[in-house]
C-alpha positions as a printed Julia matrix, in Angstrom:
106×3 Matrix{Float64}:
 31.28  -51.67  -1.3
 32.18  -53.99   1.82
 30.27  -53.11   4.66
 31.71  -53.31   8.49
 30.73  -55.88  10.77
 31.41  -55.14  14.58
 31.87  -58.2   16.85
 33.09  -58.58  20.43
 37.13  -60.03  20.9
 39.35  -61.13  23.5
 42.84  -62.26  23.87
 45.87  -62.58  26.13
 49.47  -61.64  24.79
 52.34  -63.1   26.86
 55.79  -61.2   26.49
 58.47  -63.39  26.55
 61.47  -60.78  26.48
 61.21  -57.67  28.57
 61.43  -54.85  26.07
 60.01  -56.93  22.79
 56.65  -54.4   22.4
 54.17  -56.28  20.72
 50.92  -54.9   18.6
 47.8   -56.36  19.44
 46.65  -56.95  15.92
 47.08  -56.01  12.34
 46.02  -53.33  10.36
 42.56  -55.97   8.76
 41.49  -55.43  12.62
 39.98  -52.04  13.74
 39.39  -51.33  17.21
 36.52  -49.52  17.87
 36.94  -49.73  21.97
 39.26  -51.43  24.39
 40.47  -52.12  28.1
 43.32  -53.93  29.15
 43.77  -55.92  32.1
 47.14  -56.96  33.83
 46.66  -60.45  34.85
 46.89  -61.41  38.32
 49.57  -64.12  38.34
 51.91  -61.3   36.74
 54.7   -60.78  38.85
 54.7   -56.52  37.71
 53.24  -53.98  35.64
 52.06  -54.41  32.09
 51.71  -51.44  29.89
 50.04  -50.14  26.84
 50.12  -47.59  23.96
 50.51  -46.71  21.3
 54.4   -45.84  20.87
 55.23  -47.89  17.85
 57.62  -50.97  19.41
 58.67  -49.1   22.39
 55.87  -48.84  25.23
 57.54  -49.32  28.37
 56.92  -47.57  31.84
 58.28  -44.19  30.02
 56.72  -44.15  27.31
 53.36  -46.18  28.06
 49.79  -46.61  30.83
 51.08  -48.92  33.64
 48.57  -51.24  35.38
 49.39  -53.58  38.13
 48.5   -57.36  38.02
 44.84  -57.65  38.96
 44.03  -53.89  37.69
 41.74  -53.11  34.5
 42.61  -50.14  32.23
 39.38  -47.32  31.58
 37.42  -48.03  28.28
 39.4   -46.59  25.38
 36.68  -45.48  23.15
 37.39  -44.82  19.2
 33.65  -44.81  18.32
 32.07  -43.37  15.74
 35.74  -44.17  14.25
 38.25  -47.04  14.81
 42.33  -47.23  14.67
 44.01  -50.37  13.74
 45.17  -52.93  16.21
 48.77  -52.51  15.02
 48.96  -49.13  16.15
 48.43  -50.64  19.95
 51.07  -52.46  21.67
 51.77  -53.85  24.64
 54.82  -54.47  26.86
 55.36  -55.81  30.76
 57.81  -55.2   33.34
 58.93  -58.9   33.84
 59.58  -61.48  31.14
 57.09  -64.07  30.93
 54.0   -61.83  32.17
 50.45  -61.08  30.5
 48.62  -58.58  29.41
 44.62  -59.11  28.47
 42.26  -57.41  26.22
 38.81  -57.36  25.6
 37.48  -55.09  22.66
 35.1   -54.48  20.19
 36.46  -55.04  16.65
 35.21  -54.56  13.16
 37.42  -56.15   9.84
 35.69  -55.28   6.19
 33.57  -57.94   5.06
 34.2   -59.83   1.73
């Protein structure tokens, strides 16, 4: 049996196209906790969810450049990282995540 190894990630996902939702990951990564940060050159809000390819400011949490989301905590569990994504309200802004992440080993 593969056993789980937890280790700490980070990454910045810029959205070219207003309206393109992006996941943060594939299904190999499982989150196990997460906060998002809107960067602070971003010209608006940046968003997150988990509304499969449409998170937007109806449908997802806003946060305003500069601002850092609360700890989303999955533990003792995880979800996949393609059941997160991401979207902003200007083209061309960021959105940054720090998380802890487990992928089988083998």
């Amino acid at each position: 049996m593969a056993t789980k190894q937890a280790r700490f990630y980070t990454d910045v996902i810029n959205i070219d196209t207003v309206g393109t939702a992006e996941a943060i990951g594939t299904s190999k990564l499982h989150i196990q906790w997460i906060r998002f940060r809107g960067l602070p050159g971003n010209k608006g809000e940046v968003y997150y969810g988990n509304k499969a390819g449409d998170v937007a400011s109806t449908t997802g949490m806003p946060l305003l450049p500069g601002e850092y989301s609360k700890v989303l905590d999955f533990r003792p569990g995880s979800i996949p990282a393609d059941m997160i994504f991401v979207d902003t309200a200007n083209d061309d802004d960021d959105i940054a995540f720090e998380a802890m992440v487990e992928r089988a080993a083998g």
